[in-house]
N, C-alpha and C positions, 0 to 999 in steps of 0.2 A: 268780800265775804268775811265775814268773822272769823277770828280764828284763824284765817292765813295771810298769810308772809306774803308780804306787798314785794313786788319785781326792786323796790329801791335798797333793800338787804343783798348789796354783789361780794360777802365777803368773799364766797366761794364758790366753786362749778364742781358741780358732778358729773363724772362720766356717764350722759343721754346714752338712747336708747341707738345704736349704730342699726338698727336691722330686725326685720322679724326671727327670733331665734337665738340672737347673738348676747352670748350672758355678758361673754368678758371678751378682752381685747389686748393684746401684747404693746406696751410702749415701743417706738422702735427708733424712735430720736426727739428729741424737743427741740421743737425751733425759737423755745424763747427762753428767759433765766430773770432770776429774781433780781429786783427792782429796775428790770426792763417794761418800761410803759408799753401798754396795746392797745390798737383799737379794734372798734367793732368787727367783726368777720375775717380778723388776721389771722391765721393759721399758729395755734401755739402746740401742736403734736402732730406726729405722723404714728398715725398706729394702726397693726395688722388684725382684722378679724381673721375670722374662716380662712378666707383665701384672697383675698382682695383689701389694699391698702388703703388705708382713713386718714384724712386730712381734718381734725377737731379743732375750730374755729374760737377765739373765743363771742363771746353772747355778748359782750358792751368792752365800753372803753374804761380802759384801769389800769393798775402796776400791779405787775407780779410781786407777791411777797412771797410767797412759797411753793417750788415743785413738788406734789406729793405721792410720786411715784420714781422710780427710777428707770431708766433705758434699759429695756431686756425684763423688766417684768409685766406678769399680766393682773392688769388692771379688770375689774371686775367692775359691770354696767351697777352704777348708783354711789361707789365711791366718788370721796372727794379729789379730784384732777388738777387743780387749781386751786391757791388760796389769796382770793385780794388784797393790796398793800390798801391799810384804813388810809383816807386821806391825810398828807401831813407828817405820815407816819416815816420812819425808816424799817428797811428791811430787818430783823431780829438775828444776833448773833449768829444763832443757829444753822437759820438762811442764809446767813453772808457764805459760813463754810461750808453748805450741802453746794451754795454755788458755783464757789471753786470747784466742787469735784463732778462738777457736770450732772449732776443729781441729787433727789434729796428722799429724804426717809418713808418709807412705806407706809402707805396709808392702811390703816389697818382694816382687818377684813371685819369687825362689828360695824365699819362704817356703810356696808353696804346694808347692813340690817335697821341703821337708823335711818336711810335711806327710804328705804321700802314704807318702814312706820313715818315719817315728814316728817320726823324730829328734825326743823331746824334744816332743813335742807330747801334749796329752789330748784326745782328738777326741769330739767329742759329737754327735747327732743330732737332729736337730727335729722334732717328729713334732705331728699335728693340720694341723688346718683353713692351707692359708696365704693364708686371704685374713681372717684373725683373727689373736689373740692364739697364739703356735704356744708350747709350751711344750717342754723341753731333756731327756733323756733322763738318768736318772743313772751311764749307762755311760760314765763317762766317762775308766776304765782302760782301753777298749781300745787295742788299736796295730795296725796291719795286719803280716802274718807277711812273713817276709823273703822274697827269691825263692824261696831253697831249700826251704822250706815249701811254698810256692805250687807249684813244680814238682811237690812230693810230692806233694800230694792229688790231681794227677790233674785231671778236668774244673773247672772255677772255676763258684762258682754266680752266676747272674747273669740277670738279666730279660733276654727279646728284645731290649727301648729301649738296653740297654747295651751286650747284643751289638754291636746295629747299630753304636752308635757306635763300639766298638773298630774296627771293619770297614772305616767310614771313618778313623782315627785309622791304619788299618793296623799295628794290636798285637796280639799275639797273648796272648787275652786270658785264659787259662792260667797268666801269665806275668805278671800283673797283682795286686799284693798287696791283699786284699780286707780294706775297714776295716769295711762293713755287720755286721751284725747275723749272726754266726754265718760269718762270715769272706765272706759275701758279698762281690760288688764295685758297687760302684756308680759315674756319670759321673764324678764327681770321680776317684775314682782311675782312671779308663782316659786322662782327659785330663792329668793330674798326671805317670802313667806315660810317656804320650807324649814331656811338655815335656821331661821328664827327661831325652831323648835315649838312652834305654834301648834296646840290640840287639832288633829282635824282626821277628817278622813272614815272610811271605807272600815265598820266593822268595830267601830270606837277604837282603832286603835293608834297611839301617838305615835311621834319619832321625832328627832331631832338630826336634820340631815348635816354631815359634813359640808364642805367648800367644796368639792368636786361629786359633778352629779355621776362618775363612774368611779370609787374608789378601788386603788389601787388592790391585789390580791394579798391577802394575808399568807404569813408564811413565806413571802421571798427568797432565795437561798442569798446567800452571801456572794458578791463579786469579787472579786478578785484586781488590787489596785495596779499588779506587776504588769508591767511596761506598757501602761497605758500612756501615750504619747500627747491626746490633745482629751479633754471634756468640751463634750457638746451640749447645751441645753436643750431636750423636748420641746421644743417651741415652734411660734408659727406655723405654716403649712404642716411641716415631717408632723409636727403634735398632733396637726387635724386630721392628715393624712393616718396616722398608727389609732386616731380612736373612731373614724370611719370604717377601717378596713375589720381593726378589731369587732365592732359593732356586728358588720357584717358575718363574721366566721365565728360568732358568738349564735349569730339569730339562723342566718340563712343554713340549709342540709344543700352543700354543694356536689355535685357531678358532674364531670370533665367528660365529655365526649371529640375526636379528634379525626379529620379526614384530609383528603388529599385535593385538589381540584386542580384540572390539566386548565393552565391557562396560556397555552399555547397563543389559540385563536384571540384567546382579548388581550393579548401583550401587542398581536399586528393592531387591534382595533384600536388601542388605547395611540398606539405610535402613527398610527391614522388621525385620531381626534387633535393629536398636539400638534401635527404638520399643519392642519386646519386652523387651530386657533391659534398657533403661532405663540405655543406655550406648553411647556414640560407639565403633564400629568401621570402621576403615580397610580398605582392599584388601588389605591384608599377611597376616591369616590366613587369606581367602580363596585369595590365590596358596600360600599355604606348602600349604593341604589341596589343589590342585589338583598340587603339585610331588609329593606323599605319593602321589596316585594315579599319576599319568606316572612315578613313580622304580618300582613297582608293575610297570609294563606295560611297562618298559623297564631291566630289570635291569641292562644294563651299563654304565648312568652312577649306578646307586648302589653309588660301589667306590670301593679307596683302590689306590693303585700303592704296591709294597714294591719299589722300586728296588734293597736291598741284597740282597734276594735274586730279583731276577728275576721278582717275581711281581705277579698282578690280584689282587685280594682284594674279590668280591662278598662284597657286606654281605646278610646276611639282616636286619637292622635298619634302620629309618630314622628316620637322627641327623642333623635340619636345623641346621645353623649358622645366624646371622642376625648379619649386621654390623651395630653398631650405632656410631655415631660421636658420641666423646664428647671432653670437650678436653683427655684424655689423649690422644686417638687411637684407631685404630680398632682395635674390638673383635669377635670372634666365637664370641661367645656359643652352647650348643648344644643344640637342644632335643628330648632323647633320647624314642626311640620315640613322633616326631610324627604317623608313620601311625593310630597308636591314641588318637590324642585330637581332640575336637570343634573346629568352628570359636573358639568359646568360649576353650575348654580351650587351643586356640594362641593368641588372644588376650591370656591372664591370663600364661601363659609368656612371652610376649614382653615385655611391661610390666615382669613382674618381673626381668627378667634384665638388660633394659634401664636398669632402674632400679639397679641393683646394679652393673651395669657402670660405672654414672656415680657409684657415691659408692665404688669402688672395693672393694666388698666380694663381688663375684661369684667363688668357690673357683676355684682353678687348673684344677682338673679339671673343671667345667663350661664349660672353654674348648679342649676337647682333646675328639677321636674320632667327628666330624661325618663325615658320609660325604656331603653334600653342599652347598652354602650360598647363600641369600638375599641378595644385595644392594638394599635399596629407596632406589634413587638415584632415584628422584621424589616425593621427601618434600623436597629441597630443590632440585628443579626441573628437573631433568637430563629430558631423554628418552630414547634412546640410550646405550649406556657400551661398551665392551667390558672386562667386568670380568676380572681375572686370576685363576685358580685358588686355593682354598686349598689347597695341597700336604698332605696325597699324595691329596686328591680327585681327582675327575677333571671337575667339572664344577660352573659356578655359574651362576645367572640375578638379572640386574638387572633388575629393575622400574622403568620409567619412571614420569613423570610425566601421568597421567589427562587427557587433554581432550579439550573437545568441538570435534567436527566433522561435516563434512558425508557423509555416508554413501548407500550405494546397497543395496537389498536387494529382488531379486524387479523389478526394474525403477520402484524407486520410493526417492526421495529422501527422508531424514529426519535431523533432528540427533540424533548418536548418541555415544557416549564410549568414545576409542578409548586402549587401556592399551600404550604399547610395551614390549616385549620384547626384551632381548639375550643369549644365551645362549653363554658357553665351553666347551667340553673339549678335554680332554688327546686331542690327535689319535693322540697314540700306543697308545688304549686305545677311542677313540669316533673311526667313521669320522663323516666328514660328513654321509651320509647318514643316518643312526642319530642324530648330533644333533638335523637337521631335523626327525626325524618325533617326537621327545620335546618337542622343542618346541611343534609341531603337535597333540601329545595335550593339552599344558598349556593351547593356546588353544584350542582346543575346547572342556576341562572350563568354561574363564573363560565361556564364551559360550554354554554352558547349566547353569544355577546347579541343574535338579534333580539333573541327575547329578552334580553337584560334591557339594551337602551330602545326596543322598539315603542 
């Protein structure tokens, strides 16, 4: 095609597209250094999205001339990643000493913008598993078409996930030059289009967005330096985790409702199941099949809110999330169409997800599209929580911590094992009322075990 850049220009790589959604990505070690030769599909980074760790290959065989990021920062989808040694050539001063220190200098944040515009860039795509080794697409002539392009074809082809995001970015996303696959667009270029300070939008009116699509609050007070003993950087998981939760208690109208359930009877049942299967089971798949019937008998807290356009979005599926805290940090894992599997069957899911969550190889996508989720804050002692929402759910339940106490039943005292309960939703979508009684179905089911596993 005219006009673009033939696959045989490798001076450089840019950092592809790791995922639907994913702008940017934290370096978290290089496994390679300047004027160390690579071949095709070698692994020259390990770096963290969201929640799950990238292995970024390189796209052809060459010599590294230059690192252009350093370990511990975050690298933004369409900068330069990689710079190739020209054939012949020697590594440059510069790079000899960025490579003694195990790193080299910051690629700057306009180069995501020249990105977006194919000024000069070969943009390539990542495609596969990204919680594995993700291998490089060999498109690596493409360029995104110019506006005038863009304006001529009319509608832009683009996922709802990107929509939304133009929507918030306020772009008019028509007007966005598409690098995907078949002139598609994807996050990187609606967020690329933005920073660019590009005319667009809703009402004629312009803007030029910062690097970060949530800026930080003006006005901060002042911290205080005395006897601060270690700096930690915002980063990886704790980052995605604090602008998650923030998001959430920004958007959602949270209400805590909290109760009791005598789980006298299903602590025999559960100590019955384990002698059977010849394996220790906790209260956690029992609560997860009792949340499977109550989400059931009470359809409007198994839903996601679509805030960009206005709408509730009952689930006919029931996709339990389950936090699982690991010393990345916390995780929420999803355990799709958990109504249709046995106590068992939620057990062996939990284990394994849990276990994948902690050696970091659980796929990005089994961490996305829960429609409602599990907190078991009595696993390390809690009783009570008022857990915050996973967004755009509308409702989560923390599990206390099991103990015994003194109990009344029918006018007669007995030591009994009572499980607390605390349960949120999005007031804006689940009246109070309508919490309580979901709640109330759940401890019911807990406190007669035939109609839970009948």
């Amino acid at each position: 095609m005219a006009g673009t850049k033939q696959p045989s220009d490798r001076s450089h790589f840019i950092l592809p597209d790791l995922g639907e959604g994913v702008h940017e990505a934290e370096l978290i070690k290089w496994r390679v250094k300047p004027g160390e030769p690579v071949k095709e599909h070698q692994t020259m980074a390990e770096m963290e999205t969201d929640k799950a760790l990238v292995e970024v290959p390189s796209p052809w065989d060459g010599v590294i001339g230059e690192l252009c990021a350093k370990e511990g920062e975050i690298v933004k989808v369409g900068s330069i990643l990689v710079r190739y040694q020209a054939a012949g050539a020697a590594p440059s001063e510069a790079t000899t000493r960025t490579a003694s220190k195990s790193s080299a200098s910051t690629a700057p944040a306009r180069e995501a913008v020249k990105a977006a515009s194919g000024e000069g860039e070969d943009a390539g795509t990542v495609v596969g598993s990204v919680s594995g080794t993700l291998t490089v697409s060999d498109r690596f002539a493409r360029r995104p078409e110019s506006n005038g392009e863009s304006e001529a074809r009319g509608k832009a082809l683009a996922t709802p996930a990107v929509r939304r995001l133009a929507r918030e970015f306020k772009v008019d996303i028509n007007r966005v030059p598409g690098s995907g696959r078949g002139g598609r667009v994807t996050a990187s270029d609606v967020e690329a289009f933005a920073r660019s300070g590009s005319t667009i939008v809703r009402g004629g009116e312009s803007a030029a967005f910062a690097a970060t699509a949530v800026p930080a609050p003006a006005n901060l007070p002042a911290v205080s330096a005395d006897g601060v003993s270690q700096r930690i950087p915002f980063r990886g998981v704790r980052r995605k985790i604090a602008e998650a939760l923030s998001l959430s208690v920004r958007t959602t109208v949270h209400f805590t409702v909290v109760d009791e359930a005598d789980v006298t009877a299903l602590d025999r049942k559960r100590k019955e199941y384990a002698s059977v299967l010849g394996q220790k089971l906790s209260f956690l798949p029992f609560i997860m099949a009792a949340v499977c019937k109550a989400l059931r008998q009470h359809p409007a807290i198994n839903a996601n809110v679509d805030d960009a356009n206005g709408e509730i979005l009952l689930k006919g599926v029931v996709n339990l999330g389950c936090a699982v805290d690991t010393e990345h940090g916390l995780m929420v894992p999803v355990i799709r169409d958990a109504d249709r599997r046995s106590i068992v069957q939620l057990a062996d899911a939990v284990k394994d997800l849990a276990g994948r969550c902690h050696n970091r190889t659980v796929a990005r996508e089994e961490l996305n599209g829960g429609t409602f989720t599990i907190s078991n804050v009595g696993s390390y002692g809690g009783m009570f929580a008022t857990p915050i929402i996973n967004y755009p759910e509308v409702g989560i339940l923390a599990a206390g911590r099991a103990k015994e106490k003194v109990m009344v039943k029918g006018g007669q005292f007995y030591a009994g094992l009572s499980l607390p309960l605390s349960m949120s939703c999005d007031h804006r979508v689940v009246d109070g009322a309508e919490g309580a009684r979901f709640l109330n179905t759940v401890v019911k089911l807990l406190e007669n075990p035939a109609q839970l596993v009948g």
